[in-house]
C-alpha positions as CSV (number, residue, x, y, z in Angstrom):
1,X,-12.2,19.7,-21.1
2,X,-11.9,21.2,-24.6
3,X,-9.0,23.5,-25.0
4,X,-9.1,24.4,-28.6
5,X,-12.2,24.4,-30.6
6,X,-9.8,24.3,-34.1
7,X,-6.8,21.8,-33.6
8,X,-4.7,20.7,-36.3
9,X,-4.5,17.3,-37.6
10,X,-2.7,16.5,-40.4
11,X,-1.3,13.6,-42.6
12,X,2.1,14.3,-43.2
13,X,3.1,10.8,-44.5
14,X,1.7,7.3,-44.3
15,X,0.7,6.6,-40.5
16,X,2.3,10.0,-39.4
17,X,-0.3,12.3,-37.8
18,X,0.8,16.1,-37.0
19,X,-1.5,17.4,-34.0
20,X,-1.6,20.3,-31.9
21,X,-3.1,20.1,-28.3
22,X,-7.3,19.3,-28.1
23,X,-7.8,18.1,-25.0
24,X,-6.1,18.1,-21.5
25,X,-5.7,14.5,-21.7
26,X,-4.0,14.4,-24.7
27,X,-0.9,15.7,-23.0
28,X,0.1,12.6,-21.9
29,X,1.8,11.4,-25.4
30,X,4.1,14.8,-26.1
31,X,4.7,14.8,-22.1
32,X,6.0,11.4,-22.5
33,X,8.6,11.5,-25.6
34,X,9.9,14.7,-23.8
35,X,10.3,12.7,-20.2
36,X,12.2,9.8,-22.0
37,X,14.6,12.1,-24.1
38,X,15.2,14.7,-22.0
39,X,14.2,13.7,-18.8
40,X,11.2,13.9,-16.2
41,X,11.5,17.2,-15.1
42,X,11.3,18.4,-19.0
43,X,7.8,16.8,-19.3
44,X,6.5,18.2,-16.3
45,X,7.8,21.0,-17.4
46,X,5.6,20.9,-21.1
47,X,2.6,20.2,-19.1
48,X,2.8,23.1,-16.6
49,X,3.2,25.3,-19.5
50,X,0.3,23.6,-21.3
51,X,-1.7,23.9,-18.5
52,X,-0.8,26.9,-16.4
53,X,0.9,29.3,-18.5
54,X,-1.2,32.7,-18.8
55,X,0.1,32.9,-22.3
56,X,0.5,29.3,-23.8
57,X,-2.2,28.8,-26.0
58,X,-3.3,24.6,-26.8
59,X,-2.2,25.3,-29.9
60,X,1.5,25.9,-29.4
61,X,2.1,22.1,-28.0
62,X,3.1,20.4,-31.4
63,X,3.4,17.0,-31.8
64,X,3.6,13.9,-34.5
65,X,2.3,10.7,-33.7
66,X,2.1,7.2,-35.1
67,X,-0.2,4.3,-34.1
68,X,-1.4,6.8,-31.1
69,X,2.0,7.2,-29.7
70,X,4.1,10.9,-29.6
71,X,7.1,10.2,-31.7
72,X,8.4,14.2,-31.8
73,X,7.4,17.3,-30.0
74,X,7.9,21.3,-30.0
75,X,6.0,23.9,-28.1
76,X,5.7,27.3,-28.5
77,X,6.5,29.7,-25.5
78,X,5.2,33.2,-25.7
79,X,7.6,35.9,-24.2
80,X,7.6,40.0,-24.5
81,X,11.2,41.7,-25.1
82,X,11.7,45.1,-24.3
83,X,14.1,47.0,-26.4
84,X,14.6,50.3,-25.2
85,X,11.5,51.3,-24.3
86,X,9.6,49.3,-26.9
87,X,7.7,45.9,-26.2
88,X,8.2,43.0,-28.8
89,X,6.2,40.1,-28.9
90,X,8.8,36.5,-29.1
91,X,7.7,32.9,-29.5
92,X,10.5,30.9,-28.3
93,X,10.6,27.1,-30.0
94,X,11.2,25.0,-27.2
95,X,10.6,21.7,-25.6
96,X,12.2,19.9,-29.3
97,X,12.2,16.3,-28.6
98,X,12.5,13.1,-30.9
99,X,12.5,9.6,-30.1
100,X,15.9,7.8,-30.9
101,X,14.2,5.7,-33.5
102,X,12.6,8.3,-35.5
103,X,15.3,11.1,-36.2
104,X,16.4,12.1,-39.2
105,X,13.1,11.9,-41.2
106,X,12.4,15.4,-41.6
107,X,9.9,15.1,-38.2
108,X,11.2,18.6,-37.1
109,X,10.9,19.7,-40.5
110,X,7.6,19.5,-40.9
111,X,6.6,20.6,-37.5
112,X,8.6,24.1,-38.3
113,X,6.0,24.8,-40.8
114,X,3.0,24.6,-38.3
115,X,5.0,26.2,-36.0
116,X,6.1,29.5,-38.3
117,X,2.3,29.3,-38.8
118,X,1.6,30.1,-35.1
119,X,4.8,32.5,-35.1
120,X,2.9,34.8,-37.6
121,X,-0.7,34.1,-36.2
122,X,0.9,35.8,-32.6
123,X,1.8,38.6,-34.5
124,X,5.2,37.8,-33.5
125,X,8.1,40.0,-34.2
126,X,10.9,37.4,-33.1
127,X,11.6,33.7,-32.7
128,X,13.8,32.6,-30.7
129,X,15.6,29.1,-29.2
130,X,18.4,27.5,-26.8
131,X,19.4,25.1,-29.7
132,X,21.8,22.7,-30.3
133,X,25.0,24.5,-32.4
134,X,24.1,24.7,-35.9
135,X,21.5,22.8,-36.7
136,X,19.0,25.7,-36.9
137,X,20.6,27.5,-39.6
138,X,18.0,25.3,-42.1
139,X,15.2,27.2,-41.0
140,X,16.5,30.4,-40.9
141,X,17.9,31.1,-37.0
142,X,21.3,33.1,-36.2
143,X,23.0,33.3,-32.9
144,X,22.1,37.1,-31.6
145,X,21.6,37.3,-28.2
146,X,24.1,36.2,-25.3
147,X,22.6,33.3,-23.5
148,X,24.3,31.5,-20.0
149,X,28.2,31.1,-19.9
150,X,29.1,33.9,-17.2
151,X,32.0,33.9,-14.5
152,X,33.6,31.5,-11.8
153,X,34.5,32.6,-8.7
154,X,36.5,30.2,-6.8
155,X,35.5,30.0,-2.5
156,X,38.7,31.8,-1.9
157,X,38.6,34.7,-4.4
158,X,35.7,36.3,-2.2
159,X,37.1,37.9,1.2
160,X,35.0,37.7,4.2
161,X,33.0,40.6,4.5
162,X,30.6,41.5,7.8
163,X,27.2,43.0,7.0
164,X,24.1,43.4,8.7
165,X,22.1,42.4,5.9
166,X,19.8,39.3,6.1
167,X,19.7,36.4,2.9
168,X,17.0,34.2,3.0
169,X,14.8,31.8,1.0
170,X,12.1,33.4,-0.3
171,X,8.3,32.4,0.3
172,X,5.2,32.7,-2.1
173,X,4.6,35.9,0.0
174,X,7.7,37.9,-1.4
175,X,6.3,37.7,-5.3
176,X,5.5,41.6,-5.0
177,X,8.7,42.3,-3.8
178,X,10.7,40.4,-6.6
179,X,8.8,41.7,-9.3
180,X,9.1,45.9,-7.9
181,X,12.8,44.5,-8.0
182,X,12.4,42.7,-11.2
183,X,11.3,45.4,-13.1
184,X,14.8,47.9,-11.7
185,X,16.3,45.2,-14.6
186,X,16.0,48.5,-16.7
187,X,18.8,50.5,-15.4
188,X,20.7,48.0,-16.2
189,X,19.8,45.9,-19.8
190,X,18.9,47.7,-22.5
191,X,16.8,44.5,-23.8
192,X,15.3,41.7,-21.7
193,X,12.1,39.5,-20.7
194,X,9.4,41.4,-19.7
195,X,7.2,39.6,-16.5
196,X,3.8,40.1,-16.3
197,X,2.3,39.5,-12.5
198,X,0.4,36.4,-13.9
199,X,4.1,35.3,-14.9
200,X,5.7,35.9,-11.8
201,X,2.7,33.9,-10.3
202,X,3.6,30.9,-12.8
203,X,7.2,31.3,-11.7
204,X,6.6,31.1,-7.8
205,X,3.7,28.0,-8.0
206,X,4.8,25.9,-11.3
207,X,8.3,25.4,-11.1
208,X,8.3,22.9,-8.7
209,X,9.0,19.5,-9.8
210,X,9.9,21.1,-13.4
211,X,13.6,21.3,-15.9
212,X,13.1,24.7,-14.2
213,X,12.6,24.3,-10.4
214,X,15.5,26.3,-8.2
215,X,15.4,28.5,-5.2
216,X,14.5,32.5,-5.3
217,X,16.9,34.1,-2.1
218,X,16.0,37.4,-0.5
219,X,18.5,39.9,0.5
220,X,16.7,42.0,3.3
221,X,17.6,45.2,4.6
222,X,15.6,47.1,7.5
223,X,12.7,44.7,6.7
224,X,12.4,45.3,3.1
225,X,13.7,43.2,-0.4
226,X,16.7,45.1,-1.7
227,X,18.0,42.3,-3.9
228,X,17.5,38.6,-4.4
229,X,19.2,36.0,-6.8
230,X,17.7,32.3,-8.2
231,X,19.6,29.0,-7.8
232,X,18.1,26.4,-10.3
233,X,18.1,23.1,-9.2
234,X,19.2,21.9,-12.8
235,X,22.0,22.9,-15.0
236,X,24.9,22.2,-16.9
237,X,28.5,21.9,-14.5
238,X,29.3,21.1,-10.9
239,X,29.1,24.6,-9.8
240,X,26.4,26.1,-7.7
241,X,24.6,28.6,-10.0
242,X,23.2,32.1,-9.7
243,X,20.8,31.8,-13.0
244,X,18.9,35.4,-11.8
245,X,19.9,38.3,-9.7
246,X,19.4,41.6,-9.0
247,X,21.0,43.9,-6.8
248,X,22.1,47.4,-7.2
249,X,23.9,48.1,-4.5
250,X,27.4,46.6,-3.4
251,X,26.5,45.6,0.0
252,X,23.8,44.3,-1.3
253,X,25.6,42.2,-4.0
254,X,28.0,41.0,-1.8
255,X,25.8,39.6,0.7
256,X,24.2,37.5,-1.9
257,X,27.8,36.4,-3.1
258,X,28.4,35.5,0.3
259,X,25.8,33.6,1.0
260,X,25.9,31.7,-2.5
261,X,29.7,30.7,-1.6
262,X,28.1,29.8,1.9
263,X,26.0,27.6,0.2
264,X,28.2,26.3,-2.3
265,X,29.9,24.9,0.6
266,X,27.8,23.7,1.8
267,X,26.5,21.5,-0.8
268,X,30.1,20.5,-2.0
269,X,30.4,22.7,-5.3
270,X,33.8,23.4,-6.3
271,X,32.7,27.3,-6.9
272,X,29.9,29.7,-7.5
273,X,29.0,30.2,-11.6
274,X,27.0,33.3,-12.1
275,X,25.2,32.9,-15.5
276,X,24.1,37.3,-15.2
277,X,24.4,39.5,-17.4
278,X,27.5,41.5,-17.6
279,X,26.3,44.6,-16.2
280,X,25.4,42.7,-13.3
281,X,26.3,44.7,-9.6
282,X,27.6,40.5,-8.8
283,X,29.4,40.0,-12.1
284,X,31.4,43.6,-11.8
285,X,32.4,42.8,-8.1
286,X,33.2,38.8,-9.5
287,X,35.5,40.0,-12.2
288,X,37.0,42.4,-9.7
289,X,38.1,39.6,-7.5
290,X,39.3,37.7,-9.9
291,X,36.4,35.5,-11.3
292,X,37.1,33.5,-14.5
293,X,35.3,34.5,-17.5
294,X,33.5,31.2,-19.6
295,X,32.6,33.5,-22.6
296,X,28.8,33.2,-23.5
297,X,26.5,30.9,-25.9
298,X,23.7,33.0,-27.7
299,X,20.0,32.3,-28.2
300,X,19.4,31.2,-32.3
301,X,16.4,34.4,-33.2
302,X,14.4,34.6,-36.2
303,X,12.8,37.4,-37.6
304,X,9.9,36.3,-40.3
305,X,9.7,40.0,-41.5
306,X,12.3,42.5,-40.9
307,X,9.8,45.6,-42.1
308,X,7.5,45.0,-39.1
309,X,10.4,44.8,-36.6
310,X,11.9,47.9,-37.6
311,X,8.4,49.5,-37.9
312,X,8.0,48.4,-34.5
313,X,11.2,50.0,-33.6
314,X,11.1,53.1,-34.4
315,X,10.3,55.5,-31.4
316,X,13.3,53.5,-30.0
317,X,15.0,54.6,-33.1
318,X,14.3,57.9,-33.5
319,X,15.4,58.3,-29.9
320,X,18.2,57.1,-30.5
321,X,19.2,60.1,-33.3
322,X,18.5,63.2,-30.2
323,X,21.3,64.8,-28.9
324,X,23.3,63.6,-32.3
325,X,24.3,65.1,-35.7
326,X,21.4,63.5,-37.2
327,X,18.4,64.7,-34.9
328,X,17.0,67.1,-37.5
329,X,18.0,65.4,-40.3
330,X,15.5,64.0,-43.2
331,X,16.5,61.6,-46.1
332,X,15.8,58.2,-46.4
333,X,18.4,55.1,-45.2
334,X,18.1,52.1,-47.5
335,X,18.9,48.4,-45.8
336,X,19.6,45.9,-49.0
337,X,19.3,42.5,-47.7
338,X,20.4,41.5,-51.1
339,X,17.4,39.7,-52.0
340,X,15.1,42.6,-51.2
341,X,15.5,45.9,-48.9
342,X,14.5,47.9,-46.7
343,X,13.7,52.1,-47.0
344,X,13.8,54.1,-43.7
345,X,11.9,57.4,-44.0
346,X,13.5,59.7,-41.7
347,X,12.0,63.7,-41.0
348,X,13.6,66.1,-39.0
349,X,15.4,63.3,-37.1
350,X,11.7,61.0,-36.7
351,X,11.6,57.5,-38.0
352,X,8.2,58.2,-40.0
353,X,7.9,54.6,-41.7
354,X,10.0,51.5,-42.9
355,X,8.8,50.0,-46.6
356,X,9.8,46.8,-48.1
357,X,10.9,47.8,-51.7
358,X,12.8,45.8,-54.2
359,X,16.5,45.6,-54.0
360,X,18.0,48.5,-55.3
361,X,21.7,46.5,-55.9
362,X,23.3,48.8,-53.7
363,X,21.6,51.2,-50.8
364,X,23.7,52.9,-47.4
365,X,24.2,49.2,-46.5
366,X,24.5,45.9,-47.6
367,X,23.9,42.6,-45.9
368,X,22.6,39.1,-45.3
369,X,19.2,39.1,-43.0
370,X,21.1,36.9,-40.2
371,X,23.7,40.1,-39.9
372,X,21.1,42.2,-40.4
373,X,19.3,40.8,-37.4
374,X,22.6,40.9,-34.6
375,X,23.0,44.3,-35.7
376,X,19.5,45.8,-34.6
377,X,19.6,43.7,-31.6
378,X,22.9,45.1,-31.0
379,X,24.5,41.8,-30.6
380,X,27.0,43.2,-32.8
381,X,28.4,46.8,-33.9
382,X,28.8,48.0,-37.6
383,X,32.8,47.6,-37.0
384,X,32.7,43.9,-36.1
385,X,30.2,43.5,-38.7
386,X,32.3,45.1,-41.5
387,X,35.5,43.7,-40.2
388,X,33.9,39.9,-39.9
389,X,32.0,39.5,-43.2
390,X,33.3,41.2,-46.6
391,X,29.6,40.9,-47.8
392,X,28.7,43.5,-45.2
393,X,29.3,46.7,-47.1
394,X,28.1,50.0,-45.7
395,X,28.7,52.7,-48.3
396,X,30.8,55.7,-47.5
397,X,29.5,58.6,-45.1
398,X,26.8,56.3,-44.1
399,X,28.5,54.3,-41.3
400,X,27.9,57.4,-38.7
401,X,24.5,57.5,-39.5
402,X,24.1,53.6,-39.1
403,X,26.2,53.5,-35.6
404,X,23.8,56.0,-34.2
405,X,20.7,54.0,-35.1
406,X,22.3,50.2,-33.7
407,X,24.4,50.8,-30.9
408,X,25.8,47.5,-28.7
409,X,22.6,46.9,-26.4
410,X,23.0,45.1,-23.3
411,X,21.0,42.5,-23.7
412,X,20.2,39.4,-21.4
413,X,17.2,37.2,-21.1
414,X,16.1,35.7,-17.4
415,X,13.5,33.1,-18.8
416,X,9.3,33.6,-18.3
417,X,8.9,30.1,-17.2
């Protein structure tokens, strides 16, 4: 079967061949480096995607081969953020593999230029990846949104509590019920993964057998889903992991605590790890009893053009300046990323447009794209900003202005595969 009419295929040196996916069968050589370095489950994983993702196209599964054989692999993964209210479109750079033999001959290098490629033929406003510390910096990715880490909580920090409330594993049949509860992720994070149905159908069929297979539990009350959390089978530690949960109440949180430290038991784990987000209804009660804080990692994001982004922004941005000093106000805001800036139009408190202009050598603030990019995704506040890098200068009087615009955002991503 022909997935992709226009496939690349490139020489990139002598007996190196860059390809993107053709046909189904071709699957087998990227599936296969990605099974021998990172394991089985990783390669089923990159074929699931390949083949039943709603929104992997053939033409995000990148890979260079010699003689016929996959030496190195990425794949794109499509995802939708929503930032207050405003839908970004993300491709994620995942599933980076090299055979032992072949690193550190610019492999990656050269597939990161196809793969910005299909970054700006999505349309995409962000990239983003789970890497390695570091290395990404080359081609351009920051650390700015919290990824994993979380809190401990040791089998005897949580008290026994009775409850009428039923936890069990959940069945293909409770997919409407975790997405209606899915989507209450709003009251809660101000940006996060957006699930589609067809995604929360991948989720429940594809998983199995996959780097991402785990259990979804149910927390029932009176017959209906008020909560449920997700156990992955694979993970980093000895602890048994909550990767996913949501529950708004406390009785309902504490059920699902209960039964994780229940389980935890049973399956010999020294303690329960939630990797949540703070905000979390589990993670308060946690740090109430005592759980141990691991501090966080952070996904490595790209922007390929800040302009767009902030375009795309700015109803959340302009809401942002009601109920403050600024609502009616009209000037402009000028963003110097040293090398070029950015000019905010603002009317009677509106966002009207965002314009690329050269840099002015100066403008209401100063700073590097990559600080920039943790402030609008509120990863970081003007203060720590200022106070971290002396080459983040915001000029006097403008600071007020700039704090209403990027607030912290409580931000958390539960993956869309």
């Amino acid at each position: 079967m022909i997935l992709n009419p226009r496939p690349v295929c490139r020489e990139i040196a002598e007996g190196l061949r860059l390809r993107t996916l053709h046909v189904e069968s071709e699957l087998d050589r990227p599936c296969a480096v990605n099974a021998d370095v990172h394991g089985p489950g990783v390669g089923t994983l990159l074929r699931e995607l390949a083949v039943h993702h709603p929104d992997v196209a053939p033409s995000d599964v990148i890979w260079i081969e010699h003689g016929g054989e996959a030496v190195s692999t990425v794949c794109g993964i499509p995802w939708q953020l929503r930032l207050s209210e405003v839908d970004l479109d993300v491709l994620e750079l995942g599933l980076v593999a090299t055979r032992g033999g072949w690193r550190g001959r610019g492999l990656q290098r050269a597939m990161m230029d196809v793969f910005r490629e299909r970054v700006r033929e999505r349309g995409a406003h962000l990239s983003i990846i789970q890497g390695i510390p570091g290395f990404y910096r080359q081609f351009g990715f920051t650390c700015a949104l919290p990824l994993e880490g979380g809190l401990v909580l040791e089998h005897r920090q949580l008290p026994a509590v009775e409850h009428e409330l039923w936890v069990r594993e959940a069945t293909p049949d409770d997919l409407a019920g975790l997405a209606r509860l899915y989507q209450e992720l709003d009251r809660e994070l101000d940006l996060h993964a957006v699930r589609s149905e067809e995604i929360w159908a991948y989720i429940m069929r594809h998983r199995r057998g996959t780097e991402t297979d785990g259990e979804f539990w149910v927390c029932e009350d009176a017959g209906t889903a008020a909560g449920y959390m997700f156990l992955p089978r694979h993970h980093f530690g000895h602890e048994l992991v909550v990767a996913e949960a949501v529950a708004h109440r406390a009785d309902v949180a504490l059920a699902l605590l209960g039964h994780a430290v229940a389980l935890s038991h049973d399956r010999e784990a020294p303690a329960v790890r939630l990797s949540l987000h703070d905000g979390s209804t589990l993670c308060r009660i946690a740090r109430s009893l005592g759980a141990r804080d691991l501090g966080r990692y952070a996904w490595q994001v790209w922007c390929p053009a800040f302009e767009r982004l902030l375009d795309r922004l700015r109803p959340a941005l302009t809401a942002r300046l009601c109920g403050t000093p600024w609502a009616e106000h009209t000037g402009e805001l000028v963003l110097d990323l040293y090398r070029y800036a950015l000019q905010i139009e603002i009317v009677e408190g509106t966002i009207r447009s965002v314009m690329r202009v050269a840099s002015p050598g100066g403008g209401h603030l100063r700073a590097h794209e990559d600080q920039l990019l943790s402030l609008v995704l509120g990863h970081r506040t003007v203060d720590e900003l200022a106070g971290w890098h002396p080459d983040f200068l915001v000029r006097p009087g403008a600071r007020p202005l700039l704090e209403s615009l990027f607030p912290r955002l409580r931000a958390f991503l539960y993956p869309v595969y």
